[in-house]
GUBAKE-519471 format. One record per residue (C-alpha): x, z, y; residue number from 1. Coordinates in Angstrom, 3 decimals. Layout:
<site east="X" up="Z" north="Y" num="NUM"/>
...
% end
This chain:
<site east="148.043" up="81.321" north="162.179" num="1"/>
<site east="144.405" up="80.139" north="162.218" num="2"/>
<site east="145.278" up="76.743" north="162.625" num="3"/>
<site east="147.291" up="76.468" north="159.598" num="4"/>
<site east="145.200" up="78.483" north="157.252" num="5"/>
<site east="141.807" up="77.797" north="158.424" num="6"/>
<site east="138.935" up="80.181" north="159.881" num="7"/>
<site east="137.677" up="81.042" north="156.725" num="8"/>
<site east="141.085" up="82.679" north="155.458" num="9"/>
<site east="142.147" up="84.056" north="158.879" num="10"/>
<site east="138.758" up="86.293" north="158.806" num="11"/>
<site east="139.395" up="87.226" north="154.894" num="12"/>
<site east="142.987" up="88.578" north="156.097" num="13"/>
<site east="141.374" up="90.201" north="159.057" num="14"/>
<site east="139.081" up="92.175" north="156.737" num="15"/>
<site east="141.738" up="93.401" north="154.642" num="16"/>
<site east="143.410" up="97.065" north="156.212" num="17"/>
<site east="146.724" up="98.098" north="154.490" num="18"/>
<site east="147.144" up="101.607" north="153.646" num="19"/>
<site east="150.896" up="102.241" north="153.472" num="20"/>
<site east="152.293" up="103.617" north="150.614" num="21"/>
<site east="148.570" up="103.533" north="148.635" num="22"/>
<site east="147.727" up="101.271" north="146.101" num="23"/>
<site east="144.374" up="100.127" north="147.914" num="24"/>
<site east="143.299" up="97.779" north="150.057" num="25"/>
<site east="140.516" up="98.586" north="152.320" num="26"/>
<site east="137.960" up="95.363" north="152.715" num="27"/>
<site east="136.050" up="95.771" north="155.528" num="28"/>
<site east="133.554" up="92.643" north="154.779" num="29"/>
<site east="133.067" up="93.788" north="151.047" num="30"/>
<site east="131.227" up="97.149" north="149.696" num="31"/>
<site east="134.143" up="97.905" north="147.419" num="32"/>
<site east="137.657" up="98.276" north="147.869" num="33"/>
<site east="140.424" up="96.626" north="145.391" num="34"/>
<site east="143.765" up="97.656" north="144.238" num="35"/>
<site east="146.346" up="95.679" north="145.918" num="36"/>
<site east="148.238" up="94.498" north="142.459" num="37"/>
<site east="146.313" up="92.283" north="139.998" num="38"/>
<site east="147.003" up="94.296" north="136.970" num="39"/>
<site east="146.038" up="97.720" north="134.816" num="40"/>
<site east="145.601" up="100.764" north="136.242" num="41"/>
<site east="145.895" up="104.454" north="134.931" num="42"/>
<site east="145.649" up="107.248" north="136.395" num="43"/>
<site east="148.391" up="109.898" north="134.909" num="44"/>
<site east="147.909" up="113.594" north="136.372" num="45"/>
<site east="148.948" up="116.869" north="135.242" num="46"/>
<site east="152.503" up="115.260" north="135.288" num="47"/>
<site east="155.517" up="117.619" north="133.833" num="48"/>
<site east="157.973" up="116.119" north="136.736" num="49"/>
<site east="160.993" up="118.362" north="134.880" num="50"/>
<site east="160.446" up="115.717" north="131.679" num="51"/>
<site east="159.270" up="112.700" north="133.458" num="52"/>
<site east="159.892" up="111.200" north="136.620" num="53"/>
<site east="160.205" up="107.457" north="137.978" num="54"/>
<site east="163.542" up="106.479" north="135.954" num="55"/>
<site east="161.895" up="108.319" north="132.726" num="56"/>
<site east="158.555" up="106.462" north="133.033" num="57"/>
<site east="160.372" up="103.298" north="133.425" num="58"/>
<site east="162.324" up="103.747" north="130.249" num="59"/>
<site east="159.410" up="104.932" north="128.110" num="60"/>
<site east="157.445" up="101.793" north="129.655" num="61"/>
<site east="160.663" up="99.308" north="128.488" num="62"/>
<site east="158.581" up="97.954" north="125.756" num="63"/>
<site east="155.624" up="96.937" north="127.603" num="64"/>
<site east="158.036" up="95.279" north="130.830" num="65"/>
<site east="159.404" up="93.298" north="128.535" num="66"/>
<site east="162.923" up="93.038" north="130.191" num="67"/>
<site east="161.185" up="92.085" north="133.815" num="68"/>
<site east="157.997" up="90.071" north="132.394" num="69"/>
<site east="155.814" up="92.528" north="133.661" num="70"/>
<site east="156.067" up="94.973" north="136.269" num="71"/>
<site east="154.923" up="98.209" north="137.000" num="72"/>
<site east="154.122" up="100.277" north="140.559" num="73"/>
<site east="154.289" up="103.948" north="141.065" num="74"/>
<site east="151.635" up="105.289" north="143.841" num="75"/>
<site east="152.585" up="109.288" north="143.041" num="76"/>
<site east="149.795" up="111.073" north="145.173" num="77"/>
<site east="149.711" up="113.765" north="147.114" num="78"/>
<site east="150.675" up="116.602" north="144.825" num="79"/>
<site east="153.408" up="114.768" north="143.319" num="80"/>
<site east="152.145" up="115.654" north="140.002" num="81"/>
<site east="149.538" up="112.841" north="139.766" num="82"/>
<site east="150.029" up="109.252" north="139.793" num="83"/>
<site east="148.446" up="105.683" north="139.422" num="84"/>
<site east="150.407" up="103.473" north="137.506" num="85"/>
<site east="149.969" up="99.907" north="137.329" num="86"/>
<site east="151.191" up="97.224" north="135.529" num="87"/>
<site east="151.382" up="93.967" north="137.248" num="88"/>
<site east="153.847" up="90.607" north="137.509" num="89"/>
<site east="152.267" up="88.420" north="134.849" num="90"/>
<site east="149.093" up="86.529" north="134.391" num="91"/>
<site east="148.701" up="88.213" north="130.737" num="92"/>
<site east="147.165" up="91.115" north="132.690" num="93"/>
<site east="145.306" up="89.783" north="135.094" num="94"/>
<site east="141.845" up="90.926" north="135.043" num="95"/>
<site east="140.184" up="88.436" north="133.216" num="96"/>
<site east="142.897" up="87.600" north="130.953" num="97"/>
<site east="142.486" up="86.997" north="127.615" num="98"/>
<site east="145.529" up="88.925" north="126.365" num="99"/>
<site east="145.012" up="92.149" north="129.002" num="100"/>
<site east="143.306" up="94.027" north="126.138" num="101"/>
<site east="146.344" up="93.505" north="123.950" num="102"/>
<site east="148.720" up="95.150" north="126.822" num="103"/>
<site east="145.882" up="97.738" north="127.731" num="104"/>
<site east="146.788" up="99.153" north="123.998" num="105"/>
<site east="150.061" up="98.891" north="124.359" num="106"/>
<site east="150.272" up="100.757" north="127.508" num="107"/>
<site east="148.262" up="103.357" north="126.443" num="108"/>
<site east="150.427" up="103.629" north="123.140" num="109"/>
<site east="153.310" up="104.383" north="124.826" num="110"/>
<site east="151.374" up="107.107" north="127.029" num="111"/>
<site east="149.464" up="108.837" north="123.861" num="112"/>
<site east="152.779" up="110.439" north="123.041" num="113"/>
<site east="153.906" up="111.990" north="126.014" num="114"/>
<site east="149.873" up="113.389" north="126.638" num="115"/>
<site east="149.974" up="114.795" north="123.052" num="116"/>
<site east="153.391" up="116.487" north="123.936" num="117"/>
<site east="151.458" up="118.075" north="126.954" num="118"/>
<site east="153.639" up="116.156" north="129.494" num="119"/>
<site east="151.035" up="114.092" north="131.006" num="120"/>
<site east="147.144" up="113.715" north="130.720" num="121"/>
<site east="145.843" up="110.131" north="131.478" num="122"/>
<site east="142.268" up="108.035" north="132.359" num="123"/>
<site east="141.747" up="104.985" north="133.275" num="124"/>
<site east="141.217" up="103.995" north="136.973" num="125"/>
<site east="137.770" up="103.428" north="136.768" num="126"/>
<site east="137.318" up="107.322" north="134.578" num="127"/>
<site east="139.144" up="108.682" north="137.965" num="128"/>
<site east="137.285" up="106.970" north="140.410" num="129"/>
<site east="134.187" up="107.954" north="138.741" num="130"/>
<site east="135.523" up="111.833" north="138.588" num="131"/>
<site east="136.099" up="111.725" north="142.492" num="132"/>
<site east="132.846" up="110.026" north="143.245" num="133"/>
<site east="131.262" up="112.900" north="140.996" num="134"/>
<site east="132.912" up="115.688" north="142.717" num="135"/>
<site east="132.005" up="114.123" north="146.269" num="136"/>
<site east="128.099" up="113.741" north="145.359" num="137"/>
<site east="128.076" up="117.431" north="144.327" num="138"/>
<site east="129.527" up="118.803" north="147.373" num="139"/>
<site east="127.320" up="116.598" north="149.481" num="140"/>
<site east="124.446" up="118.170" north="147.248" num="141"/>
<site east="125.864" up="121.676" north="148.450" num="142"/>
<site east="126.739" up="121.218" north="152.010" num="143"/>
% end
């Protein structure tokens, strides 16, 4: 493997750990972490699972697949009533895309409904990551 691909790239995959069925790929040789898809995140929690489950999400999400242009990942966590969904598959939502903004609307106007019908709640990755971080700092602060 290192001689076809080089030192350089043998310690990048090295670095990289993994984590079955997460979304995440733990870096070793960077300070932050990255999600394993190139795409949008959101973070949907508080998840009525009676109204909406995997084949439901992927119906109300039709519109923004584009009959297999884009993709999309489920990561459910632990409680099975949270999620991080992630569309992926196509350069148009790559991070620094200039049509990701576009599909970041349109994503999130196909979730509004459902969260004003009380079936889901949603954030953005970054608002949950920032919630977590926030809730770990104040129990440091206690214990």
């Amino acid at each position: 493997y290192r001689a076809r691909m080089g030192d350089y790239k043998t310690l990048e995959f090295m670095n990289r750990v993994f984590l079955m069925f997460s979304a995440f790929e733990l870096r070793l040789n960077q300070v932050s972490d990255r999600l394993m898809f190139d795409g949008i995140a959101r973070h949907i929690y508080d998840v009525d699972t009676t109204a909406l489950n995997n084949r439901a999400f992927l119906e109300l999400l039709k519109p923004v697949l584009e009959e297999g242009k884009r993709k999309v990942a489920f990561r459910w966590c632990s409680d099975n009533r949270s999620m991080l969904l992630i569309l992926h598959g196509h350069m148009d939502v790559a991070c620094d895309a200039p049509e990701r903004e576009a599909c970041e609307n349109c994503l999130d106007a196909l979730l509004k409904p459902q969260e004003e019908q009380g079936k889901l709640r949603v954030r953005t990755l970054e608002a949950h990551l920032d919630a977590l971080s926030s809730v770990v700092s104040t129990k440091d602060d206690v214990g």
